[in-house]
C-alpha positions as a Markdown table, in Angstrom:
| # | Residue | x | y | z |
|---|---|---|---|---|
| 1 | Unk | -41.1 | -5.3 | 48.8 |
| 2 | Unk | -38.6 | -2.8 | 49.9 |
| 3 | Unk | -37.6 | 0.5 | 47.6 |
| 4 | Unk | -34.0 | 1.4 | 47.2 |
| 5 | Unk | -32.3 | 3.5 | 44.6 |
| 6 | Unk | -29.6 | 5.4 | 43.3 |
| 7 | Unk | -29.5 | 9.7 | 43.2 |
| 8 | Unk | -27.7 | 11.5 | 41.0 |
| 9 | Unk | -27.7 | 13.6 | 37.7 |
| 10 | Unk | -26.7 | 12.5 | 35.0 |
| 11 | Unk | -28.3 | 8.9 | 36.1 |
| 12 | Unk | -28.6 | 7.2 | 32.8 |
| 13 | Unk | -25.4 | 5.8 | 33.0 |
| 14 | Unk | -25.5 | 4.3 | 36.6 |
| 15 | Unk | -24.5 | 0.4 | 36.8 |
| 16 | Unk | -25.9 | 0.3 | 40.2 |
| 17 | Unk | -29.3 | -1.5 | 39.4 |
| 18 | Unk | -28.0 | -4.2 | 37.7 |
| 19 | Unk | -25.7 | -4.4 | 40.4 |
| 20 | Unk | -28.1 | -4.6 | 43.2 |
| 21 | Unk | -30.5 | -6.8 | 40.9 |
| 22 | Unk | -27.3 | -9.3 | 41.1 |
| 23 | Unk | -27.3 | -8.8 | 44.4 |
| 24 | Unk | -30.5 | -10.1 | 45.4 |
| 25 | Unk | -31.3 | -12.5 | 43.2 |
| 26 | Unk | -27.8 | -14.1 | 44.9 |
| 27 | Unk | -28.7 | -13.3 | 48.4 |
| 28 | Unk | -32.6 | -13.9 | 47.8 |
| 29 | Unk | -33.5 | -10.6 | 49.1 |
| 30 | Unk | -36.9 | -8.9 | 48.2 |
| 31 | Unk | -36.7 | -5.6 | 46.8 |
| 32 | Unk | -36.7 | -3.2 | 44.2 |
| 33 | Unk | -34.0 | -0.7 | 42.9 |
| 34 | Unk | -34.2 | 2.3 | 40.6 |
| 35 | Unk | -32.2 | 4.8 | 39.2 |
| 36 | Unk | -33.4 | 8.5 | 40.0 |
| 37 | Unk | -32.8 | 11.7 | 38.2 |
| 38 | Unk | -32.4 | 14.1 | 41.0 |
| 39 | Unk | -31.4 | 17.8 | 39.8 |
| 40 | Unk | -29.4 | 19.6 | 42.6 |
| 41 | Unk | -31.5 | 22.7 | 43.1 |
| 42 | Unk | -34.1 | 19.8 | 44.1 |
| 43 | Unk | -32.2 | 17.4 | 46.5 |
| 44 | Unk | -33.7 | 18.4 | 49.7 |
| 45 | Unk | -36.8 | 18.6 | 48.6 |
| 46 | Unk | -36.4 | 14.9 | 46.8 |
| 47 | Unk | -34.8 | 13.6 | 49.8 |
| 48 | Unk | -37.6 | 14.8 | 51.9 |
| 49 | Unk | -40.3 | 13.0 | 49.8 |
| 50 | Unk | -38.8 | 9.7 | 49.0 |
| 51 | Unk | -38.3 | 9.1 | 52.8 |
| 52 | Unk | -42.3 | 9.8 | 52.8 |
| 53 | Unk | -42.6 | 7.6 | 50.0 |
| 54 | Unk | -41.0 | 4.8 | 52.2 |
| 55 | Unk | -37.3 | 4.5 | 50.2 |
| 56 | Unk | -35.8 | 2.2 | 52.5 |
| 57 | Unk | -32.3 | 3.4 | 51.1 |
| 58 | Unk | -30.9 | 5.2 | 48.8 |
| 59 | Unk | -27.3 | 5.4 | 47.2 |
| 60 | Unk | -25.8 | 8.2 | 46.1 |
| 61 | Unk | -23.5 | 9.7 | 42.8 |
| 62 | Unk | -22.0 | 12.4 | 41.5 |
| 63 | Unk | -22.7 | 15.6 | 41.9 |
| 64 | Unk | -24.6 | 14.9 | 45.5 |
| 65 | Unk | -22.4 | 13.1 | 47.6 |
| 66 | Unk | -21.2 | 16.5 | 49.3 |
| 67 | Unk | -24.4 | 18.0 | 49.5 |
| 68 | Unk | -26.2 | 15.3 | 51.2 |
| 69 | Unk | -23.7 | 15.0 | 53.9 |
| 70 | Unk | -25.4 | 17.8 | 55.3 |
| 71 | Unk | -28.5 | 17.3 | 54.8 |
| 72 | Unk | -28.5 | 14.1 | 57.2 |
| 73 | Unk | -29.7 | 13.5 | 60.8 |
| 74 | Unk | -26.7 | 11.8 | 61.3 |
| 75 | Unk | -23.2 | 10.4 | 59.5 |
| 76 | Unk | -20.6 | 8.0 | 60.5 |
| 77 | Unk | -17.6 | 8.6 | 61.3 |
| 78 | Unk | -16.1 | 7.4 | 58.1 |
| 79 | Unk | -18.3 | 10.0 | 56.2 |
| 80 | Unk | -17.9 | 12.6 | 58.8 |
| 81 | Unk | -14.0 | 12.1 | 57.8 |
| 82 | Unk | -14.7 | 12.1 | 54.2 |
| 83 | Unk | -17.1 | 14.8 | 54.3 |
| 84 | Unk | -19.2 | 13.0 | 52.4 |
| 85 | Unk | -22.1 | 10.3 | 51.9 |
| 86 | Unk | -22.8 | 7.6 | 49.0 |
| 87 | Unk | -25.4 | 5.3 | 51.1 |
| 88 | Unk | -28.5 | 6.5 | 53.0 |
| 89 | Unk | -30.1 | 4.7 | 55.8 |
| 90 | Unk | -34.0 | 5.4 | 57.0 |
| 91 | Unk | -34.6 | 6.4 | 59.9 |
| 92 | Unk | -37.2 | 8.3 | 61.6 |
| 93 | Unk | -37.6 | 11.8 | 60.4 |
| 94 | Unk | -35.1 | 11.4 | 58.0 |
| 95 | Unk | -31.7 | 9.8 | 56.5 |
| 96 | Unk | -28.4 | 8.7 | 58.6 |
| 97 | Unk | -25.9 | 8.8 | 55.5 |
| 98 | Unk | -22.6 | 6.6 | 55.4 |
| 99 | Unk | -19.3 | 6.1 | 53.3 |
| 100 | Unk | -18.7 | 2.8 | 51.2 |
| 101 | Unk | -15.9 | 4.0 | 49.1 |
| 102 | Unk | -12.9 | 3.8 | 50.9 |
| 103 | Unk | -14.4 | -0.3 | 51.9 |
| 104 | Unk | -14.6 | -0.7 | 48.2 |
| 105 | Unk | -11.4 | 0.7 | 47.2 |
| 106 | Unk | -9.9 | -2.0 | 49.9 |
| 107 | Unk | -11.8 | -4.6 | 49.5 |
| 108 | Unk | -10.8 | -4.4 | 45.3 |
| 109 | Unk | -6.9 | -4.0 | 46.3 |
| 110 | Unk | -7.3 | -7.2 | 48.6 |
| 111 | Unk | -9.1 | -9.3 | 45.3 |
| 112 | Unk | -6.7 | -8.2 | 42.9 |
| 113 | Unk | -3.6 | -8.7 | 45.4 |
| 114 | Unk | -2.4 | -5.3 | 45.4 |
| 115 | Unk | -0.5 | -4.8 | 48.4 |
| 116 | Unk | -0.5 | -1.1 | 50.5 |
| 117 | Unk | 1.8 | -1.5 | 53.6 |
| 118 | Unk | 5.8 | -0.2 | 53.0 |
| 119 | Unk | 5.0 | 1.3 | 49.2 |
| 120 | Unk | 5.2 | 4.7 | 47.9 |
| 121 | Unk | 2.0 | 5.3 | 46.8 |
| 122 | Unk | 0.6 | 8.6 | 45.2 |
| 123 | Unk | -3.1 | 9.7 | 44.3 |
| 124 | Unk | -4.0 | 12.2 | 41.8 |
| 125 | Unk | -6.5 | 14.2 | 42.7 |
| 126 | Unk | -8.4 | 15.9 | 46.0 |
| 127 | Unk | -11.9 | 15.7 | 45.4 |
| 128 | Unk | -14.4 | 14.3 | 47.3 |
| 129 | Unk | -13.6 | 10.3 | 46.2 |
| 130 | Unk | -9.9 | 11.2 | 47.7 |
| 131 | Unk | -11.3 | 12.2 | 51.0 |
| 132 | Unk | -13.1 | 8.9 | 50.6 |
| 133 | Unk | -10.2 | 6.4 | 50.4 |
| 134 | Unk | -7.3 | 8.3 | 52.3 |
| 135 | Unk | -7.9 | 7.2 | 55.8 |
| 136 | Unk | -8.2 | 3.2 | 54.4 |
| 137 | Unk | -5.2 | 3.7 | 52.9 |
| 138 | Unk | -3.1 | 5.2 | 55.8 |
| 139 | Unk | -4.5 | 2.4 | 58.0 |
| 140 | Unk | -2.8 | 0.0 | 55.8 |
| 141 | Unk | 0.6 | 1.8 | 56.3 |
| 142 | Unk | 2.1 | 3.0 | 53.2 |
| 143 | Unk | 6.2 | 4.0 | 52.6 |
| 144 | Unk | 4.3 | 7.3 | 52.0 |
| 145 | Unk | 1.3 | 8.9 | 50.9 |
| 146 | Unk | 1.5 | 11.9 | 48.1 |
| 147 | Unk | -1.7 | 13.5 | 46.9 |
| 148 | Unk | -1.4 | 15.5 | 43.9 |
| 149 | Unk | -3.5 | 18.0 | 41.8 |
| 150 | Unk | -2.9 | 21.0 | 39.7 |
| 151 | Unk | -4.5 | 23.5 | 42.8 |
| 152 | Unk | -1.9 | 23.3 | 45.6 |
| 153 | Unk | -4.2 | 23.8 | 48.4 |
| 154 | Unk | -6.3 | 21.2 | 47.8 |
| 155 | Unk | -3.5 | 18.7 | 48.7 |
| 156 | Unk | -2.5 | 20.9 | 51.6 |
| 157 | Unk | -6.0 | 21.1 | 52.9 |
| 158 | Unk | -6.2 | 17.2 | 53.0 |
| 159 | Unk | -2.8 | 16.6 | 54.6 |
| 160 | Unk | -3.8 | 18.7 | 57.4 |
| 161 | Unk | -7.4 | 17.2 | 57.8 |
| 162 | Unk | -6.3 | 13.5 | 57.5 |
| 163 | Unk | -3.3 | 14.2 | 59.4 |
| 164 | Unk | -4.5 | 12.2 | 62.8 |
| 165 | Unk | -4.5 | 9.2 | 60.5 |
| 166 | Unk | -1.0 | 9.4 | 59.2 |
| 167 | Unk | 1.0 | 11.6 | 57.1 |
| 168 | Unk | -0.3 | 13.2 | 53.6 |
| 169 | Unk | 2.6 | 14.6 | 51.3 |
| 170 | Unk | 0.8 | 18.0 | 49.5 |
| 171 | Unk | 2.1 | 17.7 | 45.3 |
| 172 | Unk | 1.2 | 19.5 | 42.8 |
| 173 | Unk | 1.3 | 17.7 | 39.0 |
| 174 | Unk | 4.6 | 19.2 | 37.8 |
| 175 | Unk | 6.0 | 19.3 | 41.5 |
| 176 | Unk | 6.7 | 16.0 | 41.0 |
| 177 | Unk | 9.4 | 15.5 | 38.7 |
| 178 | Unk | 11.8 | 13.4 | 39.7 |
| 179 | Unk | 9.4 | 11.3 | 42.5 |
| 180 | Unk | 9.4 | 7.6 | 42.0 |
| 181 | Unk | 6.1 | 5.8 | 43.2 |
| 182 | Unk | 5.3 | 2.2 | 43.5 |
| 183 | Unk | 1.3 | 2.2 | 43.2 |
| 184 | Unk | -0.2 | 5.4 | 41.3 |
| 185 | Unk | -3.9 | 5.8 | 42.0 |
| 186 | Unk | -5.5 | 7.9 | 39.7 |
| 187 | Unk | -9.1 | 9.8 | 41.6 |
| 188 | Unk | -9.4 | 12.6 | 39.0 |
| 189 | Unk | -12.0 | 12.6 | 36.2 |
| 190 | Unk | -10.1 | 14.1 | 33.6 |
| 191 | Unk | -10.4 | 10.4 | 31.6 |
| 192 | Unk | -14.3 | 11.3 | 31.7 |
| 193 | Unk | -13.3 | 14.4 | 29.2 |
| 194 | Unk | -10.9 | 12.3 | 27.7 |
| 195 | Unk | -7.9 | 13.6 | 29.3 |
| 196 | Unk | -4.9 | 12.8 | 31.4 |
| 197 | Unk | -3.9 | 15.6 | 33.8 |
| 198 | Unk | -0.2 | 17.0 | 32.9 |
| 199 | Unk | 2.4 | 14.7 | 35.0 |
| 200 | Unk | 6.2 | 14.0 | 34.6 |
| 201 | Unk | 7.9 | 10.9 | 33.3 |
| 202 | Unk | 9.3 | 8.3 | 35.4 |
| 203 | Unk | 6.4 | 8.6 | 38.3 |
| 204 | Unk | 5.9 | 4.6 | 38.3 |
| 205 | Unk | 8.6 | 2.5 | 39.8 |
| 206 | Unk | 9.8 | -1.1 | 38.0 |
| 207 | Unk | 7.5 | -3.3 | 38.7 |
| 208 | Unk | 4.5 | -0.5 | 40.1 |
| 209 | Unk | 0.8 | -0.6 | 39.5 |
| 210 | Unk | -1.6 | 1.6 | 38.4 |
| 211 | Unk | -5.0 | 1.8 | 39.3 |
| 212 | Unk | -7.9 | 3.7 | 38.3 |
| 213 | Unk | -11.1 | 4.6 | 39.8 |
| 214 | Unk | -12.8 | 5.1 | 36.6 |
| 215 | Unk | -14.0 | 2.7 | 34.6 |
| 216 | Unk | -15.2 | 2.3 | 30.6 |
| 217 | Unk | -13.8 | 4.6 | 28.2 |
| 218 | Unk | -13.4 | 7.5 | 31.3 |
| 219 | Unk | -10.4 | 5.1 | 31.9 |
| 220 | Unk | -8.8 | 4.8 | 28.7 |
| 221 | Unk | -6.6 | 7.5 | 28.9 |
| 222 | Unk | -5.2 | 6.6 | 32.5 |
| 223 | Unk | -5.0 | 3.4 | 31.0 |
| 224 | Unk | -2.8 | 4.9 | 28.0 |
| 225 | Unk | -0.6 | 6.5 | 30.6 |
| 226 | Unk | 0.0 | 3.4 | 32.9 |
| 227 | Unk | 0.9 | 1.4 | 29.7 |
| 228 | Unk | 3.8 | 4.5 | 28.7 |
| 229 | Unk | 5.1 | 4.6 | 32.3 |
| 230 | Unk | 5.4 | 0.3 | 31.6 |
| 231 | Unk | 3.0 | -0.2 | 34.5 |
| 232 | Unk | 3.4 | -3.9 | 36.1 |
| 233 | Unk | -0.4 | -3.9 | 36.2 |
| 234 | Unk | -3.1 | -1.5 | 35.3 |
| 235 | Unk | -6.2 | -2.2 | 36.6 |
| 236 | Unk | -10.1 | -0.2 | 36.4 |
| 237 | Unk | -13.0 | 0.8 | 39.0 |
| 238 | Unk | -15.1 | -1.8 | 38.4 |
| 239 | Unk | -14.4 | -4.1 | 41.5 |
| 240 | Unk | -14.4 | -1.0 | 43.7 |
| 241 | Unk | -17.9 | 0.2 | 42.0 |
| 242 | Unk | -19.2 | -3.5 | 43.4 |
| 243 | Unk | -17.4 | -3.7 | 46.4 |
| 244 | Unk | -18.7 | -0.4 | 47.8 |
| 245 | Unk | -22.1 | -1.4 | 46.6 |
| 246 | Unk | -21.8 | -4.5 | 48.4 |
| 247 | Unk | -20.8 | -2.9 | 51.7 |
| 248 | Unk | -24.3 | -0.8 | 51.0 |
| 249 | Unk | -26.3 | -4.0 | 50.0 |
| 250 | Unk | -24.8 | -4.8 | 53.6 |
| 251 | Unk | -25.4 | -1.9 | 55.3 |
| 252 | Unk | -29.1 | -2.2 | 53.9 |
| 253 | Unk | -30.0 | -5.8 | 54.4 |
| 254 | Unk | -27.6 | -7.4 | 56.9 |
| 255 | Unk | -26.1 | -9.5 | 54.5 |
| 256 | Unk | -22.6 | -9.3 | 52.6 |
| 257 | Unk | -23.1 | -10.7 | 48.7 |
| 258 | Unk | -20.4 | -12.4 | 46.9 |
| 259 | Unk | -18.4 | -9.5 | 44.6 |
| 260 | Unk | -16.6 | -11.9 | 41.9 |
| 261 | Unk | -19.4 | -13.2 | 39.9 |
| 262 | Unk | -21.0 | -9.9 | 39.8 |
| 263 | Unk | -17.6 | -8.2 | 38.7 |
| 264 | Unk | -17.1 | -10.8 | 36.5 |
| 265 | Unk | -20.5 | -10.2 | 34.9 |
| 266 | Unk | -20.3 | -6.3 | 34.9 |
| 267 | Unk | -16.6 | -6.6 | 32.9 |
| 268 | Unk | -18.7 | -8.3 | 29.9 |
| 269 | Unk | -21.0 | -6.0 | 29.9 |
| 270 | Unk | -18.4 | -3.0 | 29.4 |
| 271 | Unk | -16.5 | -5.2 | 27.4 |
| 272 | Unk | -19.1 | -5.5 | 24.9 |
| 273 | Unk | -20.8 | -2.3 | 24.7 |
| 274 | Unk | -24.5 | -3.2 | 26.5 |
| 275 | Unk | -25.8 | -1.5 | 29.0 |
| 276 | Unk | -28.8 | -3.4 | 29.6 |
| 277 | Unk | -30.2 | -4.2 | 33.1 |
| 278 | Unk | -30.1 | -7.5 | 34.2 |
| 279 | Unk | -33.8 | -8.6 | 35.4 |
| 280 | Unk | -34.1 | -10.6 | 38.5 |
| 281 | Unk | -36.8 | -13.6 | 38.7 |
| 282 | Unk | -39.4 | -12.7 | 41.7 |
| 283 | Unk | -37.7 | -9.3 | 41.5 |
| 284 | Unk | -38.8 | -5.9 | 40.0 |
| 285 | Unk | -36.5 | -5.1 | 37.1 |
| 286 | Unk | -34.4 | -2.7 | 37.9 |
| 287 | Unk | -35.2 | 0.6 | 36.2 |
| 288 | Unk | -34.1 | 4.3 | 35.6 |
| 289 | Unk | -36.4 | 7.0 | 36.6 |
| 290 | Unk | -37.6 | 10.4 | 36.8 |
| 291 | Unk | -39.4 | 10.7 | 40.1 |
| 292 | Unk | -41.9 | 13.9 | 39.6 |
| 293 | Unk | -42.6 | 15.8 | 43.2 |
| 294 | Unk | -46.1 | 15.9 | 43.9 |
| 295 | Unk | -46.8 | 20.1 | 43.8 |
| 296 | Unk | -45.6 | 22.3 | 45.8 |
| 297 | Unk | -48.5 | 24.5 | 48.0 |
């Protein structure tokens, strides 16, 4: 049975093994997936020893994903672009790290029929998720592209790395006043403090959408938001959380699994407050752990 698993601290709250248990039970895979609490001062060293302990792959959260991009043998091009990783690959000696998100993102737009090409469509934020999904997005040829955030560099600095790929406008928050947008994506995690960063009125179009890649109650006040601006639709992270982690299942096993069910299933389960993992016939129950380093000489 093969070992996968998610890194990250906090971990306690990942959705990822219930995911992946979906997964394989669908796709009759064979394998096992945890959640691992993996402090930062410790990732290179944890890295190191669950490729000895024969992880097959691992997926990776907040507040790694920069961090292990390099620490990697290799990256693709995707996560070279983003500058940074949320899926390992073994290899020998080490891990060759890859980029899901901006696949996930996508692939959620596509099942919820949100359309990309000729719209004015703005992102708030410039972290790491933003470097993530702004190529994917430019590929599908936008109206325009703003990215906002309350540090104006940050948006400058993205227009001129992602500028091969098509043109990034550089907002701040209050800059834009008076800006009309037809899909507002919000990549900040101010909802996770329960917060909305400080915007003008009248950003959303008649008719626009609003999507979030948060999810739960970190999506509430984006929700809150959308719902004052008289969003068309306002939609959560949920189907990009299982979309990228199908593209890693893929990645992983050679197989895509079906997303709907699983989103489907995931919705109740934030819906209704439980958090338990689902456990998989023939399949080790997925599990959160703390994996302990053996001692260091």
């Amino acid at each position: 049975m093969e070992r996968y698993a998610v890194i990250g601290q906090p971990i306690g709250h990942s959705r990822s093994p219930a995911i992946h248990a979906r997964f394989a039970r669908q796709t009759g895979q064979d394998l096992s997936y945890e959640a691992l609490e993996v402090p930062g001062a410790e990732l290179q060293a944890r890295l190191a020893w669950l490729h000895q302990q024969g992880f097959s792959g691992l997926n990776v959260t907040l507040p790694h994903k920069q961090a292990v991009a390099g620490l990697c043998l290799s990256v693709s091009a995707r996560a070279q672009q983003a500058g940074a990783v949320n899926t390992l690959l073994r290899a020998d000696g080490g891990w060759i790290g890859d980029n899901t998100d901006g696949e996930g993102l996508m692939a959620d737009l596509v099942r919820l029929g949100i359309g990309i090409q000729d719209r004015r469509v703005l992102v708030l934020g410039a972290g790491g998720a933003v470097r993530g999904i702004l190529a994917p997005l430019l590929a599908l040829r936008p109206a325009c592209l703003a990215v906002s955030n309350r540090n104006p560099w940050k948006p400058e600095a993205l227009a001129e790395a992602f500028k091969l790929h098509g043109p990034v406008l550089p907002r701040t928050h209050l800059a834009l006043k008076g800006e009309v947008y037809d899909l507002v994506i919000n990549a900040t995690s101010a909802g996770h403090s329960g917060a909305m960063p400080r915007l003008p009125g009248g950003l959303l179009a008649a008719g626009g959408d609003a999507y979030d890649l948060s999810y739960g109650p970190a999506h509430a006040p984006f929700a809150a938001w959308a719902a004052l601006q008289a969003a068309s639709r306002v939609e959560d992270g949920l189907g990009m959380l299982v979309e990228q982690a199908a593209a890693a299942f893929e990645l992983w096993r050679g197989v895509r699994p079906q997303t709907t069910a699983v989103v489907a299933a995931l919705r109740r389960q934030v819906q209704t407050g439980t958090d338990a993992d689902e456990v998989v016939p023939g399949h080790q129950a997925p599990r959160r752990s703390h994996v302990e380093l053996p001692p260091q000489d």
